[in-house]
N, C-alpha and C positions, 0 to 999 in steps of 0.2 A: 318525470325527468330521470334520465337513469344516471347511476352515480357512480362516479369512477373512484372506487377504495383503494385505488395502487396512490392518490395524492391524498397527503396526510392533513392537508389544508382543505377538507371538504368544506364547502360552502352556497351547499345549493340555496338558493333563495324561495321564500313563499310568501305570497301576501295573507292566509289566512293565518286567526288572531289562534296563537296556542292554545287548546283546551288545557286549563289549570287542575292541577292536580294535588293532591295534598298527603302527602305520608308520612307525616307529622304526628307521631300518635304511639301510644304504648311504651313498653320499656325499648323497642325497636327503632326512635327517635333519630332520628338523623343529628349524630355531632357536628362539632367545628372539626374532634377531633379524624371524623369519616371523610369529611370534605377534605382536611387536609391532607390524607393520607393521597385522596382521589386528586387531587390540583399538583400534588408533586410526584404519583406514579404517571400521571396523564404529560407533562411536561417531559421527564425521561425518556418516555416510550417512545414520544413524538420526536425528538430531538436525536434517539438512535434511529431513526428510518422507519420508525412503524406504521403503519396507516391510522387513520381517528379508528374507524369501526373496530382495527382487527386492537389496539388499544383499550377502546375500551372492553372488548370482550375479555384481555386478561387482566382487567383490574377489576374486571365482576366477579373473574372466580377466584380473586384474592380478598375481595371485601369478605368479611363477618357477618355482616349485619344483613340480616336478609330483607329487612325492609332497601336500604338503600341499595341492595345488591336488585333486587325487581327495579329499580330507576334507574340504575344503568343500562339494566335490559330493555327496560323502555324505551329509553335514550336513544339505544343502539337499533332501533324497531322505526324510529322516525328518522333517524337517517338514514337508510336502507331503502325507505318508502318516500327517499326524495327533499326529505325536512336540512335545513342548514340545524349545524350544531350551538349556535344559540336559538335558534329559533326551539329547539327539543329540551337544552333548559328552560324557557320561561314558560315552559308545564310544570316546572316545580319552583314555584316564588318562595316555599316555604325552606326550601334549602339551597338555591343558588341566589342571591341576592341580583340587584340590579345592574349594582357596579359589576360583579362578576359576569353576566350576560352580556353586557355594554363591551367591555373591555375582550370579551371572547369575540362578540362580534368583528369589534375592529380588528383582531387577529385576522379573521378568517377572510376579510377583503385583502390583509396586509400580509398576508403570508408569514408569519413569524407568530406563530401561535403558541409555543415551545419558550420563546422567551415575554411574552404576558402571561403563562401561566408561573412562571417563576418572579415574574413582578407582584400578582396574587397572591404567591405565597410569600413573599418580603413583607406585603403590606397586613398581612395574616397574622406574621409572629409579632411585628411590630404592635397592632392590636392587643395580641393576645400577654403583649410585653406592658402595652397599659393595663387592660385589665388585672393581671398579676399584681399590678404593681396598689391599683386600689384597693384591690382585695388585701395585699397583707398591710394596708397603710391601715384598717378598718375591724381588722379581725380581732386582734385582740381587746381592743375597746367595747366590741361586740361582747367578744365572752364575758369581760368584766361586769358588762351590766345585765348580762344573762346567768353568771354565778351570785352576783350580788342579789339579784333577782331569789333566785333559787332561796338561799340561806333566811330571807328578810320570807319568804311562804314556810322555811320550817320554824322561824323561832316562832311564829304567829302559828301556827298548825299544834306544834309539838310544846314548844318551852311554857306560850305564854297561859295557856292551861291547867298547868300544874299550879302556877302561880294564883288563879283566880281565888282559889276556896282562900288561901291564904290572905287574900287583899280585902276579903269579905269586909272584916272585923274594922276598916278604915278607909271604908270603899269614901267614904264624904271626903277624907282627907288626900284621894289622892292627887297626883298631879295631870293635869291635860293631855298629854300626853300620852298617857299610862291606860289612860281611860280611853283616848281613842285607841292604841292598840289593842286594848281589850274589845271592845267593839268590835275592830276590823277582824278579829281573832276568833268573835264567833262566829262571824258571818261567813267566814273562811271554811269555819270546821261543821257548821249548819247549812248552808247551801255553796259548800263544794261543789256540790251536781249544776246546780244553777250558771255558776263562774266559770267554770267546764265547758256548758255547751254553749255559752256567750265567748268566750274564745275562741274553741272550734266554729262555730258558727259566722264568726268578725274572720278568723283567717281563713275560711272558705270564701266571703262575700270579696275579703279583699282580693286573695287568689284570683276569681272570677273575673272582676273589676278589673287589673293589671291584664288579663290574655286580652282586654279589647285593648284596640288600638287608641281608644279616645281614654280609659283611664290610665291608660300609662301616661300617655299625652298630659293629662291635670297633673297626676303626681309629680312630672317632671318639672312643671310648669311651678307647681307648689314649691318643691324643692328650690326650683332657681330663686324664691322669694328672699331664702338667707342669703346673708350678704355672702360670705366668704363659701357657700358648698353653689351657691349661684352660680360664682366668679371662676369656681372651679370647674365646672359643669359645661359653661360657655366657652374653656377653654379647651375640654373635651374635644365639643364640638367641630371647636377651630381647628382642633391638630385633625381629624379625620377629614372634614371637608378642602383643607388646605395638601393632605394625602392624597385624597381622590383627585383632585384636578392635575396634582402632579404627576399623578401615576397615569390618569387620561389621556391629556393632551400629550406625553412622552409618548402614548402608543396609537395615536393617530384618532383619538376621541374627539369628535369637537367639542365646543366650550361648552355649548347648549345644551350635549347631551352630559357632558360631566357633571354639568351645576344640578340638574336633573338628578343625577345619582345620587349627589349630595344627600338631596332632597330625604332619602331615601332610609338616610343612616340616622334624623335626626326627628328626636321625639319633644324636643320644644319649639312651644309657638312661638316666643320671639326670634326664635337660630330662624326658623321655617319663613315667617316672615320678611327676615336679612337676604335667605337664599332666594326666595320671590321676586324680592327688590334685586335682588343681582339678576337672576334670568330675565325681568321685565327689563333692566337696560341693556342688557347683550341683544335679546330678541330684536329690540328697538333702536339699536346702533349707537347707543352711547357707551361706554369705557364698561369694563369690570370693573375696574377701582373705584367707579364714581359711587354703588352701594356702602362698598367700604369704607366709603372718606363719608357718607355721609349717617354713619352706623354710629354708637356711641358707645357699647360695651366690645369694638375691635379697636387693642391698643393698637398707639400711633403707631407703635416702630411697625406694625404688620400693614397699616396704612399705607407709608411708606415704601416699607419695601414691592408691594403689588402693585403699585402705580412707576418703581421703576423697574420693575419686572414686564408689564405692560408695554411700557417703551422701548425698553430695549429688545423688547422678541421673544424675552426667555421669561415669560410668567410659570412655565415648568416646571425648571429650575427653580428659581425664586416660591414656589409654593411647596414646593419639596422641603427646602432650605429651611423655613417657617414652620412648616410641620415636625420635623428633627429639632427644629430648638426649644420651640415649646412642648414638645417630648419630655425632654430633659428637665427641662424646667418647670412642670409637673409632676415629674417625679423627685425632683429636691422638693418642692413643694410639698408636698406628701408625705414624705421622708419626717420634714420639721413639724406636718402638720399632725403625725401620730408620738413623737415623742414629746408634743405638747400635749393632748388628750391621755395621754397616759398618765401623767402625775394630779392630773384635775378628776379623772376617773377614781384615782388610788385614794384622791383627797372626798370627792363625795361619797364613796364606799363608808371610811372611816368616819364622816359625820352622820351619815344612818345609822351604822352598825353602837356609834357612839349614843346615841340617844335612844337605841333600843335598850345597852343596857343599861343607861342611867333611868331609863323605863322603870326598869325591874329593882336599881338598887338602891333609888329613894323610897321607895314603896317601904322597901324593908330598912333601911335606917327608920322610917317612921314609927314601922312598927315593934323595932327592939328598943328605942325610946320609950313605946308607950308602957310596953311591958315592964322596961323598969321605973 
């Protein structure tokens, strides 16, 4: 099928299934932050009069990265040879996501491909405005128990050694405590090498474990176990999957394939099993809301509002609206939930650090007692 590159709206169609490709790999990694450079020069271009082909050919010789710089040239090589322009992203799953392809599609039948690529990138920063937002709710609690960490291997490596010859002389008398940090203290400074490669070796396994798809899936699933990182997790979920449909059906997605997407973004089994139960009643002609209403970790007001988002025409709207406010309201949440962990962090620091050194200074009231 020959292809006319003067309409910037290419959209040849194919029925043969994408050979997958994957360029995912080395310090040459495809970012979010390449993608998004690529989702908002490709929206420009197209919306000044450019054509898709002759667009992307200038935002290859603007990439860096020369791994994603060969996938645009790829790109640009299958629709030349006739490929519609989703069809040539989902040869790379590992860096166009689903939603991304879905919503490209629908451009490319709806002629307004310039303005979903600029809904992709709203929906991008707003992501990237939660993820921010966990990261610094988490970070310094992090550090805290990775400096507390640190300090509690040097007093046990360095301090509580000096101490031992000294403790000889009333090693019967000393206190439990005292005794197991000396223990832990040699086993520290005796098979270091040991403790070494049982770390390295546990954060290789885990590593590993987390690139499949199935152990990320557990961990998350473990994670949802605690009450309140559950609660928060399952809200996660909610604001992206209540994102995508809005941002879908705004660009001419149908429901079916949106819920689909969802599908896509979500690495727990119960969200996975909700989103199931919603496409089993759309497929089958009963309500979106009805999964909802009959779900038990979706509060009521999002009930609610999707059953009369439903009836009135605008579930769009209305799942847009729910994603913006549980936004928000994850991030005050977050907000309160790190200025609570910090003083509990500050407080457990201080009763270790406290008992190491009553460790060390009953030892020695014992023994200038004894001496005199």
């Amino acid at each position: 099928m020959a292809m006319n590159i003067n309409n910037p709206l290419v959209a040849s169609s194919s029925n043969v299934a994408p050979e997958k490709k994957s360029y995912q790999f080395g310090f040459n990694k495809v970012s979010a932050r390449d993608r998004k450079f690529f989702t908002e020069q490709l929206s420009l271009l197209i919306e000044t009069g450019n054509n898709l082909v002759g667009s992307l050919e200038i935002i290859a010789l603007q990439v860096s990265n020369p791994t994603f710089k060969a996938v645009i040239e790829d790109i640009c090589e299958q629709i030349a040879g006739g490929k519609s322009f989703s069809h040539a992203l989902q040869s790379y799953p590992d860096i166009f996501s689903s939603t991304f392809v879905t919503l490209v599609s629908a451009s490319e039948e709806g002629g307004y491909m310039d303005e979903v690529l600029k809904h992709i990138m709203d929906m991008e920063e707003k992501r990237e405005d939660l993820l921010n937002t966990l990261t610094s709710a988490f970070t310094y609690p992090a550090f805290l128990v990775v400096f507390a960490g640190a300090v509690i291997v040097f007093i046990l490596a360095y301090v509580f050694p000096k101490f031992t010859v000294l403790f000889d002389s009333i090693h019967d008398q000393l206190p439990f405590i005292t005794l197991s940090l000396m223990w832990m203290s040699d086993i520290l400074r005796n098979y270091w090498w040991a403790l070494l490669s049982l770390l390295v070796g546990t954060g290789g396994f885990l590593s590993w474990w987390l690139s499949k798809e199935e152990g990320l899936r557990k961990l998350n699933d473990i994670v949802s176990s605690f009450p309140l990182l559950g609660e928060l997790l399952m809200q996660i979920y909610l604001i992206q999957t209540m994102r995508m449909v809005g941002l879908s059906l705004n660009n001419g997605v149908s429901l079916v394939d949106a819920i689909n997407s969802c599908r896509d973004m979500v690495r727990n089994t119960h969200f996975i099993r909700f989103i199931d139960d919603v496409n089993h009643n759309v497929t089958n002609g009963r309500s979106f809301s009805a999964a909802f209403s009959e779900t038990d970790f979706i509060p009521d007001m999002v009930k609610q509002m999707v059953k009369t988002g439903e009836e009135s025409g605008r579930l769009a709207l209305v799942s847009s609206r729910v994603a913006d406010y549980y936004q928000r309201d994850l991030s005050r949440r977050l907000g309160n939930l790190s200025k609570m962990i910090e003083p509990i962090m500050l407080l457990i620091m201080g009763v270790v650090v406290g008992l190491i050194v009553s460790s060390l200074i009953l030892p020695i009231f014992k023994l200038s007692r004894s001496v005199h």
